[in-house]
C-alpha positions, -999 to 999 in steps of 0.1 A, spaced: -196 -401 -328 -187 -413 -361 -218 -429 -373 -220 -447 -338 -235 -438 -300 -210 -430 -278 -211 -415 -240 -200 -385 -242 -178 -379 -202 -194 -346 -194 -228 -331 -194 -238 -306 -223 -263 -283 -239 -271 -256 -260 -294 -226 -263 -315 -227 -288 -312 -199 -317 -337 -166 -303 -340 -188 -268 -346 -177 -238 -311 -185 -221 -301 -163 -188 -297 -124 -190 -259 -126 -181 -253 -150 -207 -265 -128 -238 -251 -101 -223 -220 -121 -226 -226 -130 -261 -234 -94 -271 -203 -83 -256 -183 -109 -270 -197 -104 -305 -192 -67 -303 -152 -70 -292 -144 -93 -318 -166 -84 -344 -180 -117 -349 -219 -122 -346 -219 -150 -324 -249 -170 -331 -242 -201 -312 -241 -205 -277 -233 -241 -259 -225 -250 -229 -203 -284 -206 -209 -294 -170 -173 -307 -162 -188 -329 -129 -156 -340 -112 -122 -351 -125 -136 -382 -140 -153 -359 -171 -129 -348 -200 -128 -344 -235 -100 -360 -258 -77 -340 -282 -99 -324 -308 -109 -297 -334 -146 -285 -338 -163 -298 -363 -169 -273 -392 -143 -254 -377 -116 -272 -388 -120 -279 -421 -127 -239 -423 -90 -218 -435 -101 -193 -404 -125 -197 -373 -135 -179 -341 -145 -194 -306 -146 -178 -278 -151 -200 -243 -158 -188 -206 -148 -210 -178 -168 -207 -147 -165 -229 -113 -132 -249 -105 -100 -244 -126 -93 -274 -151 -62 -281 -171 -68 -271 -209 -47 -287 -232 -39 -274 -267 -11 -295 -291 2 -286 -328 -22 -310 -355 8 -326 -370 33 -334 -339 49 -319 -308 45 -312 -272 11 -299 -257 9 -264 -240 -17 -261 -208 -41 -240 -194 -54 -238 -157 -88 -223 -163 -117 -217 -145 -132 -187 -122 -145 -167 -151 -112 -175 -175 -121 -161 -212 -102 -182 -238 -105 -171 -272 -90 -192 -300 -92 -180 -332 -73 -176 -367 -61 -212 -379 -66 -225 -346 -90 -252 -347 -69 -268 -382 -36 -262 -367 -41 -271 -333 -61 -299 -313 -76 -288 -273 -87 -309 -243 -96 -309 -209 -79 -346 -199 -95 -364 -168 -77 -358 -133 -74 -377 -98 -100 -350 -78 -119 -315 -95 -151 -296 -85 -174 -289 -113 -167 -265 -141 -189 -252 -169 -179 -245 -199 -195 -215 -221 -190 -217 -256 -198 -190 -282 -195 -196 -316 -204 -178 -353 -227 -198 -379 -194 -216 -393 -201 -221 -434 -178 -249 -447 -154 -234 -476 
């Protein structure tokens, strides 16, 4: 993270491009791809362990230097508090999600806004499914 090694507080992976990843997942993808009429090409994944992993405030990379961007994310396993805040200033809006929770963010999202899952006291594990296009920067 910024020209330096960092922990990163969760486990996570991604499938590589024509993969083998599990049946349910590409027919995920497919399905995805055909809704919102976005080939998504990119599929990654986090292990949220307990309450002690988290990610800080963020855009995706790519993403948010693009004027438009599509992500759609499937949460799976225990329900976790997702946080999304305006870029410039003001008060964060959250998210319990989990269970098989489909969040799509989309449009100027990922300039505008900055998302998190923040640590807590006590959580079971979550994954994370994340399905992204091939993001070009403008």
């Amino acid at each position: 993270m910024y020209d330096r090694k960092v922990d990163v507080p969760r486990l996570v992976a991604s499938l590589p491009q024509g993969g083998d990843g599990h049946p349910i997942v590409e027919e995920m993808r497919r399905a995805l791809s055909a809704r919102y009429g976005e080939d998504f090409t990119h599929v990654s994944m986090a292990l949220y362990r307990d309450g002690k992993d988290s990610v800080a405030f963020h855009g995706d990379t790519t993403a948010r230097d693009l004027p438009e961007a599509l992500v759609a994310t499937m949460s799976l396993g225990f329900p976790r508090r997702f946080q999304l805040r305006p870029t410039a200033s003001g008060e964060s809006i959250a998210y319990n999600l989990g269970q098989g929770d489909l969040l799509v963010m989309g449009g100027t999202c990922q300039r505008t806004w900055r998302h998190g899952i923040p640590k807590v006291a006590a959580a079971g594990p979550r994954i994370s499914i994340m399905f992204r296009p091939t993001w070009y920067p403008g």
